[in-house]
C-alpha positions in Angstrom: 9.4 -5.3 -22.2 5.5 -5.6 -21.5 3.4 -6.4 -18.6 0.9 -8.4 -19.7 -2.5 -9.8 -17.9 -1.9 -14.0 -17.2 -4.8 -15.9 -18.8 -6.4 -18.0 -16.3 -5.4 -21.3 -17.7 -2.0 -20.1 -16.8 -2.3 -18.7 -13.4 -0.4 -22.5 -12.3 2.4 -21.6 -13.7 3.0 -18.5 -11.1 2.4 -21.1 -8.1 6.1 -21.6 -7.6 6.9 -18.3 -6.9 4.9 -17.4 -4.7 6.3 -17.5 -1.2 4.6 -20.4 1.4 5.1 -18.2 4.2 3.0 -15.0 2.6 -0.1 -13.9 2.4 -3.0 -16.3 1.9 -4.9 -14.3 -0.5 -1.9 -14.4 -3.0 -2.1 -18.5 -3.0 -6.2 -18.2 -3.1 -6.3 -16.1 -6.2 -3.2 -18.1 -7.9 -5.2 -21.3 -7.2 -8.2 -19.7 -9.0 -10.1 -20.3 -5.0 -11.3 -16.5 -5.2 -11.6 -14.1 -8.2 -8.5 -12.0 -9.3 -6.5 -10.5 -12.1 -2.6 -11.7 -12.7 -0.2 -9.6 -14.6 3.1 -10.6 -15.5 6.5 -9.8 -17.4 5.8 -13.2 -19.2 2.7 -15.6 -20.1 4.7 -18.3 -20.7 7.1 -18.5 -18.1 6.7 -15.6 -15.8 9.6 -14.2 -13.5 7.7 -11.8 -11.6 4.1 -10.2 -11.2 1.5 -8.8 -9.6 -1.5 -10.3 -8.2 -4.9 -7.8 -8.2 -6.9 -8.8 -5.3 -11.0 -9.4 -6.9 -12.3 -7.6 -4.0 -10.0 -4.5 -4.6 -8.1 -4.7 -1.3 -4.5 -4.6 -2.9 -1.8 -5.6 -4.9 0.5 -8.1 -3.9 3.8 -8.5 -6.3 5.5 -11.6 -5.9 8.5 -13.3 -7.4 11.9 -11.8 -8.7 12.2 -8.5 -7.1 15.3 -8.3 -9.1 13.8 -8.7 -12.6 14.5 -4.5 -13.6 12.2 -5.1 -16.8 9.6 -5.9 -15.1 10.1 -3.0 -12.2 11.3 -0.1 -15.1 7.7 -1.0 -16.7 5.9 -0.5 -13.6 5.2 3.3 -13.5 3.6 3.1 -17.2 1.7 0.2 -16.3 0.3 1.7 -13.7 -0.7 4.9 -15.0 -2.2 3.1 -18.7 -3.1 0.1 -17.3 -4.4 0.0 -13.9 -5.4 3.6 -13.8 -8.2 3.6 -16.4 -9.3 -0.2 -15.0 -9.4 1.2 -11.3 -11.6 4.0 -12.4 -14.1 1.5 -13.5 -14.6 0.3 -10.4 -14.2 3.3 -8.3 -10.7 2.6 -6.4 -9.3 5.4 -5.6 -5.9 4.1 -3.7 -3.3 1.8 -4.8 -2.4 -0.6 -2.4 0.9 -2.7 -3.1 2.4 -5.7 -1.1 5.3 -7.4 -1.4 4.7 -10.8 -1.6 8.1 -11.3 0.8 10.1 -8.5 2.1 12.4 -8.2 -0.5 10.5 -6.5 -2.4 10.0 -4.0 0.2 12.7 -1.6 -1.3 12.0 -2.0 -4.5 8.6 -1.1 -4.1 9.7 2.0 -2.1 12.1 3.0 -4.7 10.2 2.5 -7.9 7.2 4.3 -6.4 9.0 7.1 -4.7 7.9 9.9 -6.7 4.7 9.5 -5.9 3.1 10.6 -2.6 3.6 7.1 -0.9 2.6 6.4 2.6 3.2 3.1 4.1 1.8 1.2 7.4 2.0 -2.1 9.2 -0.1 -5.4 8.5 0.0 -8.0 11.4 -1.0 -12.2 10.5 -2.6 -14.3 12.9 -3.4 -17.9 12.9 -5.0 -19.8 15.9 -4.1 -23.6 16.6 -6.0 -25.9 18.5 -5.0 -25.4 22.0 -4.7 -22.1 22.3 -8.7 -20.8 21.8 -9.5 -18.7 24.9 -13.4 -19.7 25.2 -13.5 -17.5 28.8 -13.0 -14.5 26.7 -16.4 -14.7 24.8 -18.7 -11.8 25.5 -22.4 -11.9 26.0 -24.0 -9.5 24.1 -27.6 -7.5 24.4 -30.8 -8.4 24.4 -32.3 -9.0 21.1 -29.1 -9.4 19.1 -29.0 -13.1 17.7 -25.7 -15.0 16.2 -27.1 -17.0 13.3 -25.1 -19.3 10.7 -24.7 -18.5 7.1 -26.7 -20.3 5.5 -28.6 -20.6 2.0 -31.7 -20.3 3.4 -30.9 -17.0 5.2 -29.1 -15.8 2.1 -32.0 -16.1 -0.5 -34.5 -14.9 1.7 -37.3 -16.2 0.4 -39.4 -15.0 3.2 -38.0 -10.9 3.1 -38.0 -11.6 6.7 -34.2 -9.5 6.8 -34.7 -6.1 5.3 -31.2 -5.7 4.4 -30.3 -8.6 2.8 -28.0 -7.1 0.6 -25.2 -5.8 2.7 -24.6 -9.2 3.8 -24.3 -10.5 -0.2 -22.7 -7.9 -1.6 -19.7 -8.4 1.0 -19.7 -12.3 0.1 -20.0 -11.4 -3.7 -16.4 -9.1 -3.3 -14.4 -11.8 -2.1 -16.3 -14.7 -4.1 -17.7 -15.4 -7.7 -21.1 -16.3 -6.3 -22.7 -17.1 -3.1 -22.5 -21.0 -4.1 -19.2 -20.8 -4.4 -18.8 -18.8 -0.7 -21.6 -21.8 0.6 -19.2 -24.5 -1.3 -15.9 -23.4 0.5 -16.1 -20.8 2.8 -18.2 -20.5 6.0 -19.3 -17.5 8.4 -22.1 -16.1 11.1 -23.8 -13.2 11.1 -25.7 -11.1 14.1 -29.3 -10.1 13.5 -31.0 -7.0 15.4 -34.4 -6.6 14.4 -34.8 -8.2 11.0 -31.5 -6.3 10.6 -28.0 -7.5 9.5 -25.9 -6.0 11.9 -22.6 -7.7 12.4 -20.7 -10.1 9.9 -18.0 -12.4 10.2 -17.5 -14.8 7.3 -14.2 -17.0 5.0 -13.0 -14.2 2.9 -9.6 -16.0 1.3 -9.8 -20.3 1.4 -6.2 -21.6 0.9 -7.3 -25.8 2.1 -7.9 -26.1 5.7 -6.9 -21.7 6.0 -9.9 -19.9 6.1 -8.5 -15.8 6.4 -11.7 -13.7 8.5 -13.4 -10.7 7.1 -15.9 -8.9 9.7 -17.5 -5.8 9.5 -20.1 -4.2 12.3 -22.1 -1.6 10.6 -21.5 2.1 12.5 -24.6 2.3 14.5 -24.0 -1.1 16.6 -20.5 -0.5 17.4 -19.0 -0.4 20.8 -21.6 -3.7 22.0 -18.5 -6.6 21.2 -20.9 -8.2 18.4 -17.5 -8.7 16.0 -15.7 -10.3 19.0 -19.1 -12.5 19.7 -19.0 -13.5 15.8 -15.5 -14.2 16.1 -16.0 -16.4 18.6 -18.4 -18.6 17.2 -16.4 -18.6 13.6 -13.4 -19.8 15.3 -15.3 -22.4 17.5 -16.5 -23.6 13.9 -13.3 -23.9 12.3 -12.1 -25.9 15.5 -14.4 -28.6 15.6 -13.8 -29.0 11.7 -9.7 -28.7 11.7 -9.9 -25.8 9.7 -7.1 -22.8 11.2 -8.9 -19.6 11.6 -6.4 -16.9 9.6 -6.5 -12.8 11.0 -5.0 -9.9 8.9 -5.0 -6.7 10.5 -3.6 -3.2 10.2 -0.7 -2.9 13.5 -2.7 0.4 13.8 -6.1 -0.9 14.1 -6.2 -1.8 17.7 -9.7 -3.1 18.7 -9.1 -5.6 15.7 -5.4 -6.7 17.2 -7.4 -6.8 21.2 -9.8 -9.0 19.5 -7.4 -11.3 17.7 -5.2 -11.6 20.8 -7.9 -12.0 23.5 -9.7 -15.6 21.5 -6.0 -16.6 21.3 -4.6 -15.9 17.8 -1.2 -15.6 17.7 0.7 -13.6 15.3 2.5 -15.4 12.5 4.0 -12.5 10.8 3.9 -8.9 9.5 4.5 -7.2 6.0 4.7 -3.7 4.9 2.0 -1.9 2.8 2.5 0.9 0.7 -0.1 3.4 -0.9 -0.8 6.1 -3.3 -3.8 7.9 -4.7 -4.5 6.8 -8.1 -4.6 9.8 -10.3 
């Protein structure tokens, strides 16, 4: 048997397996919301596959974990297949999910030769009642929480000199900035002209908008991602969106943050990785 990349025009018919309790970004690139690539053990009615994230943050298989076609072809795809395409774009680890925890094992097992490490992801969501506004931090002097915006974005004035740190982290979870301005939403912190904090909709499933942030090295330490998260989740409560968090167990200030706005944790998976070589 083949693994074969799913043609967009078919991604719908891999909807009904994936699990409704898994990970968002599985549902956002089957529903064509954010860019991805699909490969499965058959175009026309697939049994089981794997989802390639567009912004290179993993692999998440999903449906029969049982299907042994699709699992004995996995080492050869990898190696013939993903290999060669990963080089392309520079990723140097492979990063595979199970969709549900089934396929935990199986992704243990098939990939045991290889140097396989594993660690702990932890899913948030906060509802309604349970934002803790007290918890907000006031930041320094001269830092400034601004809106994402398509004004700020073009930058028509050059008046941010680093424009491009903020677009190019839209443009890996998105297919364009419209797109990101269409459905998503975010805030960014400016410190002299500078882009120093973001916090912005990676994955959109409807009302589920997952958070990326990212404070750039030389302003860490000052709470500007717990500021940003803040005022993204205040956002997404006044317009009944549910503010989603996926962090590694082992990344604690990202777990303090989560917990101290109110987030509460929906439920963990398993990740497993190897170099690609």
């Amino acid at each position: 048997m083949m693994i074969v990349e799913s043609d967009k025009a078919e991604y719908s018919k891999c909807r009904k397996l994936l699990n409704e309790q898994g990970q968002l970004e599985a549902i956002a690139v089957v529903e064509k919301i954010n860019p991805g690539r699909i490969f499965v053990d058959n175009s026309n009615q697939p049994t089981s596959g794997l989802i390639w994230l567009g912004n290179n943050d993993g692999f998440i298989f999903f449906g029969n974990e049982q299907n042994e076609g699709f699992n004995n072809e996995l080492n050869h795809f990898i190696d013939n297949v993903i290999i060669p395409e990963a080089k392309k774009v520079q990723l140097k680890w492979f990063e595979g999910i199970g969709n549900h925890e089934k396929w935990d094992n199986i992704i243990a097992k098939v990939f045991e030769h290889r140097k396989l490490g594993s660690w702990n992801q932890w899913v948030y969501t906060l509802q309604q009642g349970n934002y803790k506004g007290q918890s907000e931090p006031i930041i320094d002097q001269g830092y400034k929480v601004i809106k994402i915006s398509n004004t700020l974005l073009k930058n028509s004035d050059y008046s941010i000199k680093n424009i491009e740190f903020l677009q190019s982290k839209i443009v890996e979870f998105w297919s364009s900035m419209d797109t990101f301005l269409n459905k998503g939403m975010g805030y960014c912190i400016i410190y002299q002209n500078e882009v120093v904090s973001t916090c912005f909709s990676g994955f959109v499933v409807g009302n589920v908008h997952c958070i990326d942030i990212e404070t750039l090295e030389a302003h860490q330490g000052k709470k500007l991602a717990q500021k940003l998260a803040h005022s993204f989740v205040k956002d997404c409560l006044r317009n009944n969106i549910v503010p989603y968090w996926d962090c590694m167990e082992m990344n604690k200030s990202s777990v303090a943050v989560a917990e101290n706005i109110g987030f509460e944790r929906v439920f963990n998976y398993v990740g497993y990785e190897f170099l690609l070589e």
